[in-house]
C-alpha positions, 0 to 999 in steps of 0.5 A: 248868518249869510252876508245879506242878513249880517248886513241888515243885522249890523245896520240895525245894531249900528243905530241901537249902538249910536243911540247907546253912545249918545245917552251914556253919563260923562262924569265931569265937574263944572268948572273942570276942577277936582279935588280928593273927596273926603273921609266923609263924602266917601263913607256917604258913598258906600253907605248910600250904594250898599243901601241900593244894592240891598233894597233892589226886587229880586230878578224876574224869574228866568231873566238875566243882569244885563247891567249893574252898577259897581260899588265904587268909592269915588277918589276924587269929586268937583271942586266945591261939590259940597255947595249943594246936595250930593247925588249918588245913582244906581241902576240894574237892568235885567233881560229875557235874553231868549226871547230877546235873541229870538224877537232879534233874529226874527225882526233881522228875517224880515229886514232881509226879505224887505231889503232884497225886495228893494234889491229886486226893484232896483235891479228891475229892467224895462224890455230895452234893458234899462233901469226901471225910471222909479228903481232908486238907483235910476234916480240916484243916478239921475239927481247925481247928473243934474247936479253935476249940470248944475254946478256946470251952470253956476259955473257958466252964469247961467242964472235961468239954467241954475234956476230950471235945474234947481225946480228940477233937483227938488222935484226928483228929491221928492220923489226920492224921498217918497221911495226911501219912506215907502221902504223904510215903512215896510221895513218898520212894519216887517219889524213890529211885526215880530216885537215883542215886549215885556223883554226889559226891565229896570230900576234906577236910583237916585239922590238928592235930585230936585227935579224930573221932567214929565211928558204930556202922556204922564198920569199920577198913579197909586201912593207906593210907600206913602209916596208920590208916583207918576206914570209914562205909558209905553210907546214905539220908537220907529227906529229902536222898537218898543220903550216899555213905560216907566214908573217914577217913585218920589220919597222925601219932602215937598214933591209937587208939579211945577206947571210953569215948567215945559214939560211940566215937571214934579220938584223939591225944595232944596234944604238950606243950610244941611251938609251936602251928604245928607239925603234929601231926596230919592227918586225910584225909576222903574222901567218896565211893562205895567205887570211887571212894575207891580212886581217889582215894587212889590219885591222892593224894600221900601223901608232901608230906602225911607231911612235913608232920608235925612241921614248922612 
């Protein structure tokens, strides 16, 4: 990879890697205690994650595992954990990693010739060779200047200057604005050119949650299971690409729209007076193209899930 394509490439994973880091689980108790987890709370573990791994669709053909959780038995838990239902959570998330690389290097193609193109704009000299006035680089040189006038200005006193450069500062910040947003929509549209979807594909389950918030865009879809579904359709981040939509699955008791949520947002009541190890709930995320949600509940083992359900 030449020097300017590793520098598009490594300007487009920086964002996909920050945004990885913001959402990752931080697994820490409420009020900052812990305590050994208990015979019980540790056979709850194993048996639930056991129970997952075993209930999981096979790959889709071809694709790899990106990510699994690990069958891991918790040593410690947060002090008084066992005042509410325990949650456990797995996910998996598979990959066409080919076409995945090769929609990569494609989108990074095209980022380059964009960004070279910038380049050339803001290299480009009128017939005395100066800076074209509208190459970015003029006005960032520009803005710098009448901001260092203006902090001489204030300095001074000078109130009518301070107010006259400011009007001025605003106004080439428009303009500069208006240049990154030109460049910024090309290189987006360069990119969404080379998507290319149905690439990813993921489960995630859950227990013993109460409460999934739904976007505006959710529908309520066919029964799976004899149990509630509800549907987000896809969309495209214009910094991250296309996010295929998912499928929400909701097994156990109760399931119904609170309205007077924002977002709205489908929830369980809470059993009182049950051990904290017993499962309540359980909520089936899939998150893949339409086709290939259908696929994947149907290589679900929808049974082992349902007698999960008020075991312990």
């Amino acid at each position: 990879m030449k020097n300017g394509e590793f520098g598009v490439f490594s300007r487009l994973c920086t964002m996909v890697v920050l945004g990885v880091l913001l959402l990752l689980p931080c697994l820490a108790f409420a009020d900052g205690q812990g305590r050994p987890a208990t015979q019980a709370e540790k056979d709850y573990h194993a048996r639930v994650l056991q129970v997952f791994a075993k209930a999981l669709p096979p790959a889709p053909e071809g694709w790899q595992t990106s990510r699994q959780t690990e069958i891991r038995i918790p040593e410690v838990v947060g002090e008084g954990c066992e005042a509410n239902p325990m949650p456990v959570e797995y996910e998996i998330l598979w990959e066409d990693a080919a076409r995945r690389d090769e929609a990569m290097e494609a989108m990074t193609q095209a980022g380059v010739q964009v960004l070279q193109k910038e380049a050339a704009t803001d290299s480009a000299t009128d017939s005395a060779g100066n800076l074209a006035g509208n190459s970015a680089k003029n006005m960032e040189a520009a803005y710098t200047a009448l901001a260092e006038e203006l902090g001489k200005a204030a300095d001074a006193g000078d109130h009518a200057r301070v107010q006259s450069l400011t009007a001025k500062l605003e106004a080439m910040a428009q303009k500069m604005r208006a240049v990154y947003e030109k460049c910024d929509q090309e290189l987006q549209a360069a990119m969404q050119e080379h998507e290319v979807r149905d690439i990813r594909a993921s489960v995630f389950i859950t227990t013993n949650r109460f409460s999934e918030h739904m976007s505006g865009s959710a529908t309520e879809g066919e029964p799976v299971a004899g149990c509630k579904t509800v549907r987000h359709e896809g969309y495209r981040d214009p910094h991250y690409g296309w996010a295929e939509g998912s499928t929400y699955i909701f097994m156990g008791h109760d399931w119904g729209v609170d309205a007077g949520q924002e977002p709205a947002a489908m929830t369980a009541q809470v059993k009182p007076d049950v051990p904290h190890t017993e499962i309540q709930t359980i909520i089936v995320r899939i998150q893949a193209s339409p086709e290939r949600t259908d696929e994947l509940i149907s290589g679900m083992d929808w049974e082992v899930l349902s007698a999960l359900l008020g075991s312990r």
